[in-house]
C-alpha positions in Angstrom: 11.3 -11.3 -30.6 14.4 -13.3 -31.9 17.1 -10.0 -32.6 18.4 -12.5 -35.3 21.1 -9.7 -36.9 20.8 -8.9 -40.7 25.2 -8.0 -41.2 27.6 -10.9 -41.9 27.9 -14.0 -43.0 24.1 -14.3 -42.3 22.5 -11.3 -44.6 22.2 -13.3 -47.9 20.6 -16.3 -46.1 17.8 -13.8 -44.4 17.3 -12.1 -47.6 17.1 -15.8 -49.2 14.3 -16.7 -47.3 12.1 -13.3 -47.7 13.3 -11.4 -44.6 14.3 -7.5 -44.9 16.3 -5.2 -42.7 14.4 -2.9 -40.1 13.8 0.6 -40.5 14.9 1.5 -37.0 18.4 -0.4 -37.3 19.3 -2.4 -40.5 21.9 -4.4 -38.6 19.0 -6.7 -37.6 15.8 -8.5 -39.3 12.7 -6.4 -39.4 9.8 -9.2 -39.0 9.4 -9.2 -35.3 8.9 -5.3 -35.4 6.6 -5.7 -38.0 4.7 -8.1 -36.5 4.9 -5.9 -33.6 3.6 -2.9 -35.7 0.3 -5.0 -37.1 -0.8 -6.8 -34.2 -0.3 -3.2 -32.3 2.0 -4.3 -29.6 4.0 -3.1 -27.0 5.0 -3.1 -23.3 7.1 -1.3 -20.6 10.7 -2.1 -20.2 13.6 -0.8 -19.2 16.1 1.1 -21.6 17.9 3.9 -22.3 17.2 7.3 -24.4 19.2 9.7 -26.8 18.2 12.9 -27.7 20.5 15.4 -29.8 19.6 18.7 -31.4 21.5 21.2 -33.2 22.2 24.4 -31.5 21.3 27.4 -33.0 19.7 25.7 -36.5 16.7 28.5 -36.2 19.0 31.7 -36.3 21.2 29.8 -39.2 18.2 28.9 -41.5 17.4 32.5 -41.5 20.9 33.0 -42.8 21.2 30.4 -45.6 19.5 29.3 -48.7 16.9 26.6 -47.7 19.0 24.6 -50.3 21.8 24.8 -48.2 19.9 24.0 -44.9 18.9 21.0 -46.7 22.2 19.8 -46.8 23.5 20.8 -43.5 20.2 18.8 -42.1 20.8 15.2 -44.5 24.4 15.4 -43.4 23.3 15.8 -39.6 20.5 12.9 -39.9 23.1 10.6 -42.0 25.9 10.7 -39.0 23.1 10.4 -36.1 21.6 7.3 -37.9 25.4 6.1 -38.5 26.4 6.6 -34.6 23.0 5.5 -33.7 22.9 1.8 -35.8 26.6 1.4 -34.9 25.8 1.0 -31.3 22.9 -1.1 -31.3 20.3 1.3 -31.0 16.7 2.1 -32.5 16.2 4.9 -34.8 12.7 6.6 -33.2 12.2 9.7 -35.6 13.8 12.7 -36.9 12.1 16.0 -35.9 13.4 18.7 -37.7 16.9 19.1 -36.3 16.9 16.5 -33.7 17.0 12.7 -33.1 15.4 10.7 -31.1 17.0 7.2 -30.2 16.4 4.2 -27.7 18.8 1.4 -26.9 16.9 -1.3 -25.0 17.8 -5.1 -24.1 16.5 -6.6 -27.1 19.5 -5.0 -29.5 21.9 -3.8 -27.0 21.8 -6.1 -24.4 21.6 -4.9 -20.8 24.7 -2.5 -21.6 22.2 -0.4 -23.2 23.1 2.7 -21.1 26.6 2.6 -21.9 26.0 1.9 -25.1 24.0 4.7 -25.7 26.7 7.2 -23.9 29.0 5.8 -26.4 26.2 6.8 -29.4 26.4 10.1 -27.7 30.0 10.9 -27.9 30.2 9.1 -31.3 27.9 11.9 -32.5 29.6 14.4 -31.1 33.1 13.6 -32.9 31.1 12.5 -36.0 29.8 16.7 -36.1 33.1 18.3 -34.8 32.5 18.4 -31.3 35.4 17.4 -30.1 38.3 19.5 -28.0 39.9 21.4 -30.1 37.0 20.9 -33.2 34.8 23.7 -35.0 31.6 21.8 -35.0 30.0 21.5 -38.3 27.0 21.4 -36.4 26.7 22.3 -32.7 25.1 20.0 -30.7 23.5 19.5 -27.5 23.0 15.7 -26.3 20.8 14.5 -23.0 20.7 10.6 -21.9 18.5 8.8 -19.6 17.8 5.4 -18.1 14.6 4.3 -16.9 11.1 2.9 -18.1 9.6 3.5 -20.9 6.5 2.0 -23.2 8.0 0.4 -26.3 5.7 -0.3 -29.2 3.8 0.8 -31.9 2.1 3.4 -31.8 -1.1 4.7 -34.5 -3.2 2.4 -36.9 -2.6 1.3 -40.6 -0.2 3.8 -42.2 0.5 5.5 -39.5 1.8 3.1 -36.9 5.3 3.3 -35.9 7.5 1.9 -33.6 8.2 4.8 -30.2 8.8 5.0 -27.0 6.5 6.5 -24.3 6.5 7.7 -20.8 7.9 10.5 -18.5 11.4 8.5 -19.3 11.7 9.7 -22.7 10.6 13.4 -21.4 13.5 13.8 -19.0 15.7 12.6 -21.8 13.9 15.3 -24.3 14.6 18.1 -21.8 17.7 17.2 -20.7 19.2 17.8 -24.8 17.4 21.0 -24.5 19.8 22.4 -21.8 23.0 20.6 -22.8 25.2 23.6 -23.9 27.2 23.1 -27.4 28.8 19.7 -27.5 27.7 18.7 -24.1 26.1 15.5 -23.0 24.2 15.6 -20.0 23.5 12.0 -18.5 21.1 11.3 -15.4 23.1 9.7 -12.7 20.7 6.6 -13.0 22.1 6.6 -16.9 25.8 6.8 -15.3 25.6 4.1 -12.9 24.2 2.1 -15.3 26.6 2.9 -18.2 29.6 2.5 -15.8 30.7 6.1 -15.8 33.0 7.1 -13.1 31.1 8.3 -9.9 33.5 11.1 -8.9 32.6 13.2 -11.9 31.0 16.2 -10.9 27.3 16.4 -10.7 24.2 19.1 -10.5 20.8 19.4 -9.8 18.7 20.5 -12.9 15.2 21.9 -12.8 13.5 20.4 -16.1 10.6 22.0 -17.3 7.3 20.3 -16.1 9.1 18.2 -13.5 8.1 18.5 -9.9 11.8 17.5 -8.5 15.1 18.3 -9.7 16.8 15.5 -11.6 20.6 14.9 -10.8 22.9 14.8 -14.2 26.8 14.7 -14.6 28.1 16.5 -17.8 30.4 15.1 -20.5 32.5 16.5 -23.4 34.0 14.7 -25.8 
């Protein structure tokens, strides 16, 4: 897989000669993943995860015409895809109210825990959830490094381009505890992304995990 980028100087030359964004980020060309997609391939590497759900969506749907959820949701999806392509990460899937995101070595080099930190807190100002902000949409962020399977996944019309593994489950349930406009980051996604050590840290029980798993929490 090449990574050749699709922005710049070298767009018009790629579209010249037939090749098309990818889905998951258009910042780069999408033939290797397609190739990847067809030919049903895949393998285990390391990389990080991002998952970020909106807090409270269920209670506010009841409130709210579904025309207005609507919009709350396309304006949600439109600033996680921004902070997610602007960092060099892969687009997985939307699921309702939440996104799912990987940032492995291919696009974002081996700084692909920090960069996906930095996707994190991007997110979080991009919905209000700064100091000081009223979210637009309350969020609730988890990050984790490890291995995962990367590939496609499903046959014909159905294969896409996921991640597997217990990686991306820590990462799942970690977003499900983060509190409104908290981030919380294994330590192995720390040291990786840089993040100073003396921050403090606590043992989490995640559901379905036989040990606790250590995290240090960020606000933006």
């Amino acid at each position: 897989m090449c990574a050749a980028p699709f922005g710049g100087i070298g767009g018009p030359l790629m579209r010249a000669i037939g090749k098309k964004p990818a889905e998951v980020n258009p910042n780069m060309c999408g033939t290797c993943l397609n190739f990847v997609s067809t030919h049903h391939g895949g393998a285990e590497i390391g990389l990080s995860l991002l998952f970020a759900d909106i807090r409270g969506s269920t209670s506010l749907a009841e409130t709210i015409p579904a025309s207005e959820f609507r919009v709350l949701i396309e304006r949600f999806y439109n600033a996680a895809a921004n902070a997610v392509f602007e960092h060099d990460g892969f687009l997985d899937k939307f699921v309702g109210d939440e996104v799912v995101a990987s940032f492995a070595p291919l696009l974002a080099g081996e700084q692909h825990a920090a960069r996906a930190v930095e996707a994190a807190q991007a997110l979080m100002k991009a919905t209000g959830n700064g100091e000081g902000d009223t979210p637009w949409a309350p969020l609730g962020a988890g990050v984790h490094t490890g291995i995962a399977w990367m590939g496609a996944v499903g046959d014909g019309p159905a294969a896409s381009i996921t991640t597997l593994g217990d990686a991306v489950n820590v990462a799942a349930r970690l977003a499900a505890l983060a509190a409104p406009g908290e981030i919380l980051v294994t330590t192995d996604a720390a040291m990786a992304a840089g993040i100073d050590p003396t921050l403090p840290r606590r043992m989490l029980d995640l559901r379905g995990k036989l040990q606790q798993t250590e995290v240090i929490s960020l606000r933006v």
